[in-house]
C-alpha angles and dihedrals in degrees: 000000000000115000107189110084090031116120090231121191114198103197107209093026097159087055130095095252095040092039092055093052094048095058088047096049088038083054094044083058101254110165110185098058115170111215127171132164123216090255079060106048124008100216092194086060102087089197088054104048091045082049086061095043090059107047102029085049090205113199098191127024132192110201102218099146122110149123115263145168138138131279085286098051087037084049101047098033101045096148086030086060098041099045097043094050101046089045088057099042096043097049098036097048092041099055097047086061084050101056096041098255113188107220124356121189115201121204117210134163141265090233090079083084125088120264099239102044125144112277126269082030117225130213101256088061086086112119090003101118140348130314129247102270092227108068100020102129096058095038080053086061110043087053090056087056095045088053088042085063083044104059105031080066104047086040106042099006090241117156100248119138142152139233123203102213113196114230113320136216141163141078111015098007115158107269099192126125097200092053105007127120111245096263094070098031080062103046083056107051092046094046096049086042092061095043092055099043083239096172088207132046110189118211129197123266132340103321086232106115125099124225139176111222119197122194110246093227084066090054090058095052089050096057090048090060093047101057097047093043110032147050151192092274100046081066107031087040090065092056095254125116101212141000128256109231111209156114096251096232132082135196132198130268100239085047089056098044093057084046090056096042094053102045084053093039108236115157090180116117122270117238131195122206105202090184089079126074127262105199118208118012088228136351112193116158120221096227095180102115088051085048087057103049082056116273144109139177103261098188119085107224092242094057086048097053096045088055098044094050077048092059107032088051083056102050105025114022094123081065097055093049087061102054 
């Protein structure tokens, strides 16, 4: 499929994820990007997301869009999480059946499968145990989006289809302690940690768990090559519903706590608090059917960690001062 001529509406675009994949497409040449902010379009208002729709005629979307937060944020806001994101996903998917769009990809979450899958988790564990209690209700929800693509295409044929990116980091991640994932909590305690000469950082939980992090700007290119090499039918056609995103390796927390302490250059102590929680023992995605359609993640997590502390100390260090 050739993009660049495609009215293309990336759903979520100011966030980490959307943001990401609009700087890719721009630089692919794409043209007719279509960008909106919450204060724009109000993705959880079914009458103003089909007014957009039919006036905007988008022929591709890239479903972007979604509450999110860490185990904290998915703990707290349980309807918040649920609601939102089904809103999103039920409005946005819907209408783009409705006005004929061309090719929706839908991003979900590795936390839609259950907490205690076979490692590296494959893409037929969904639905196959319970969640992690944690984050339920959002993981709920992305799994009714996943079966949505599914179904508007064994129903009505329509090219909907999901991804299931691993964790995700990079530009424009979420900073903040109260809602963030553990890669930029971590870039920010460190990093204030450094600037106020603190001698002890304290991490949640045990440091045990393992995870596998992906760049986002991998993600991006990912996507990219998704939606110009393959459709509905490549995925549906192997018996799977969705495909997972990742690196196909994982590290442990503590060992990415001490990474991320010694690119910033802290020299203080490591504490773990085991009174928090720690969430799922491991989450490694199996990414062999992505391997075989022809792509593979291209950034080491320690590159990608090094240019994404860069980033975030030159764009939000007054931030960091203030955790």
């Amino acid at each position: 499929m050739s993009l660049k001529k495609k009215r293309i509406f990336v759903a979520g675009s100011t966030g980490m994820v959307g943001s990401a994949i609009v700087r890719l497409l721009e630089a692919h040449g794409c043209s007719e990007l279509l960008t909106t902010t919450s204060a724009d379009l109000d993705l959880i208002d079914q009458a103003s997301v089909r007014e957009f729709f039919e006036e905007k005629q988008p022929e591709i979307v890239i479903l972007a869009a979604a509450k999110v937060g860490g185990i904290l944020a998915n703990d707290t806001f349980r309807a918040d999480f649920l609601f939102e994101n089904l809103a999103i996903e039920t409005n946005v998917i819907h209408t783009a059946f409705k006005a004929g769009v061309e090719k929706l990809i839908f991003l979900g979450s590795s936390c839609i499968y259950p907490r205690l899958a076979d490692q590296p988790i494959i893409e037929e564990s969904l639905l196959t145990g319970p969640l992690e209690p944690t984050n339920e209700p959002y993981a709920i929800a992305k799994i009714a989006g996943i079966k949505l693509c599914e179904n508007y295409y064994r129903q009505h044929g329509a090219n909907f289809y999901s991804v299931m990116p691993t964790n995700l980091y990079g530009r424009n991640d979420n900073f903040d302690l109260d809602s963030s994932h553990v890669i930029p909590a971590l870039i920010r305690k460190f990093s204030a940690a450094k600037a106020n000469g603190d001698p002890e950082v304290i991490v949640w939980g045990s440091g045990t768990p393992r995870r596998e992090f992906l760049l986002v700007d991998d993600l991006a290119d990912a996507i990219l090559f998704l939606l110009e090499n393959v459709e509905a039918s490549d995925i549906y056609g192997q018996g799977i519903s969705h495909v997972n995103i990742g690196c196909g390796e994982d590290i442990e927390i503590r060992e990415l706590a001490s990474m991320i302490g010694e690119i910033i250059g802290f020299s203080g102590s490591i504490t773990y608090d085991t009174d928090k929680p720690d969430g799922t023992p491991r989450k490694l995605l199996d990414v062999s059917r992505l391997s075989g359609l022809g792509w593979t993640a291209k950034t080491p997590l320690d590159a990608g960690l090094k240019s994404t502390i860069e980033w975030f100390q030159s764009s939000e260090n007054t931030l960091a001062k203030k955790a």
